[in-house]
C-alpha positions as CSV (number, residue, x, y, z in Angstrom):
1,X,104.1,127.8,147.5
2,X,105.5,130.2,150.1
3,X,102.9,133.0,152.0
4,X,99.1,132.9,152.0
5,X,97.5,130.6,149.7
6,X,94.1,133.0,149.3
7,X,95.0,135.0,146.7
8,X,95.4,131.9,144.5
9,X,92.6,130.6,145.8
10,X,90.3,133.3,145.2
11,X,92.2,133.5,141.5
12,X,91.1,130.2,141.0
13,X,87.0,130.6,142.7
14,X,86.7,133.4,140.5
15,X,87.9,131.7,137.2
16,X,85.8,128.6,137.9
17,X,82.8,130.4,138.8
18,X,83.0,132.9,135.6
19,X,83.6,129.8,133.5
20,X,80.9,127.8,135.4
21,X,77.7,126.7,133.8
22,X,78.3,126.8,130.1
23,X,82.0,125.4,130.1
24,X,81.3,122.9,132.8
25,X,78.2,121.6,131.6
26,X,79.6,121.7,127.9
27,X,77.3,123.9,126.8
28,X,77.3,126.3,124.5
29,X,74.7,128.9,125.3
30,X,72.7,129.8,128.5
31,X,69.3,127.8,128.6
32,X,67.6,130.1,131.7
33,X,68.5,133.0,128.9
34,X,67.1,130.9,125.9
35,X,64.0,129.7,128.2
36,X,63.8,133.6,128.5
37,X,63.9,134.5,124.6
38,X,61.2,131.7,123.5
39,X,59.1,132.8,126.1
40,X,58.9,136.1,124.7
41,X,55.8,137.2,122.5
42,X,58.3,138.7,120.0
43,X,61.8,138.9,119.0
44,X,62.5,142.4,117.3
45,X,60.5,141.7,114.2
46,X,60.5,137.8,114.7
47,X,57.6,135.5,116.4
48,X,58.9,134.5,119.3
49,X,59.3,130.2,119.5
50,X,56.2,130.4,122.5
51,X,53.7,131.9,119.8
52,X,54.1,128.6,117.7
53,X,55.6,125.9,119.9
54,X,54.6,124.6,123.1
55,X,56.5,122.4,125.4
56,X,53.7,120.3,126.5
57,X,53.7,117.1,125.3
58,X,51.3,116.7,122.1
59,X,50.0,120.3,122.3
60,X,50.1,121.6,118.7
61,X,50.1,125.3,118.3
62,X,51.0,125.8,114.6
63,X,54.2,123.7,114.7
64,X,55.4,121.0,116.6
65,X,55.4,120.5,120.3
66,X,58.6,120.9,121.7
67,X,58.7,117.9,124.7
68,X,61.3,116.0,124.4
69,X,63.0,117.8,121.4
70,X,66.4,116.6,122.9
71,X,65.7,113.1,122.8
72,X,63.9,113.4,119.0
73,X,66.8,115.8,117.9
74,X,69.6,113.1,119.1
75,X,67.9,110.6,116.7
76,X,65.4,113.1,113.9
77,X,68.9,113.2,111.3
78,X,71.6,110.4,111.3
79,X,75.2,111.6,111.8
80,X,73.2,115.0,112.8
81,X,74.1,116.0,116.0
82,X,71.3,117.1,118.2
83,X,73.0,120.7,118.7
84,X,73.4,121.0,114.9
85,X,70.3,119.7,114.4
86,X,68.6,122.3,116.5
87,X,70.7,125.1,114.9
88,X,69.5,124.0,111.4
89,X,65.7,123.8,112.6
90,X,65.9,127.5,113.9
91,X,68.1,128.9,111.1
92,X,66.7,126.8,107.8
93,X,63.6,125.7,109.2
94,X,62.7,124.4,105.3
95,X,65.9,121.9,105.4
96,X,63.6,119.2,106.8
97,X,60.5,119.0,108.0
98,X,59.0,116.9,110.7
99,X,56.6,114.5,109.3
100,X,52.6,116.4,109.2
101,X,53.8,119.6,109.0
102,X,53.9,122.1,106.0
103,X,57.3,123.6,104.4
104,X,56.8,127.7,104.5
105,X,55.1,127.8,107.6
106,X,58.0,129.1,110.2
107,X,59.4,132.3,110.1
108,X,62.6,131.9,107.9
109,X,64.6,134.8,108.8
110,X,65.8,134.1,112.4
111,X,69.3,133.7,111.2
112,X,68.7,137.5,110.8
113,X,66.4,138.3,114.0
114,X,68.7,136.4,116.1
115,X,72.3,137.3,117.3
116,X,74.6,133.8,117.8
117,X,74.5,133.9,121.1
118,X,70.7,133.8,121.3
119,X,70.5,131.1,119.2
120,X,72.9,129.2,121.3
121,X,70.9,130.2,123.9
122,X,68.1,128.5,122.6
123,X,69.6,125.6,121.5
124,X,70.6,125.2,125.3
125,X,67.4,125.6,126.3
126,X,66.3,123.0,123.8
127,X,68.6,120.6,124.7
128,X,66.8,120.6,128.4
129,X,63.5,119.9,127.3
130,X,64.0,115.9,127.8
């Protein structure tokens, strides 16, 4: 390399810190985002995840509490990833149902309320709540 190695180095700092985060962590949506969206009181016409989950340990709202969801999610569905897992829980919430709760009860439609990357975003999110 002849000259002044900045320019590639500055080339480089600025790809790694656009790809940072979500490509480094293996992630495939934003969790600070998705914290944002269930934190919300709605989502266009949707409930927001906040107005029936809580992510307290134990503390029922209408559906399950949400502590821990990435451990339970890594070991609710055999051969299930916990990503996958989440994904089906937000976008077929009647495809299973965790034990003392009621089929029909969450909002079914947040395949349509919710753009891809917000429900990435939420499954990163998710995936925090150890």
């Amino acid at each position: 390399m002849t000259g002044k190695p900045w320019p590639h180095i500055l080339i480089v700092c600025l790809f790694l810190t656009a790809c940072s985060g979500r490509a480094q962590a293996g992630m495939i949506g934003d969790p600070q985002m998705g914290k944002a969206l269930f934190d919300q009181t709605t989502i266009r016409e949707a409930p927001a995840c906040s107005t029936c989950h809580s992510v307290t340990p134990d503390q029922v709202i209408v559906g399950p509490s949400l502590a821990g969801i990435a451990v339970r999610a890594d070991e609710r569905l055999p051969g299930v990833s916990p990503e996958d897992y989440l994904r089906q829980s937000i976008t077929n919430p009647n495809e299973y149902i965790v034990d003392g709760f009621s089929p029909g009860v969450m909002y079914p439609d947040f395949r349509k309320a919710l753009t891809e990357d917000e429900i990435n975003n939420l499954i990163a999110y998710l995936l925090t709540l150890q």
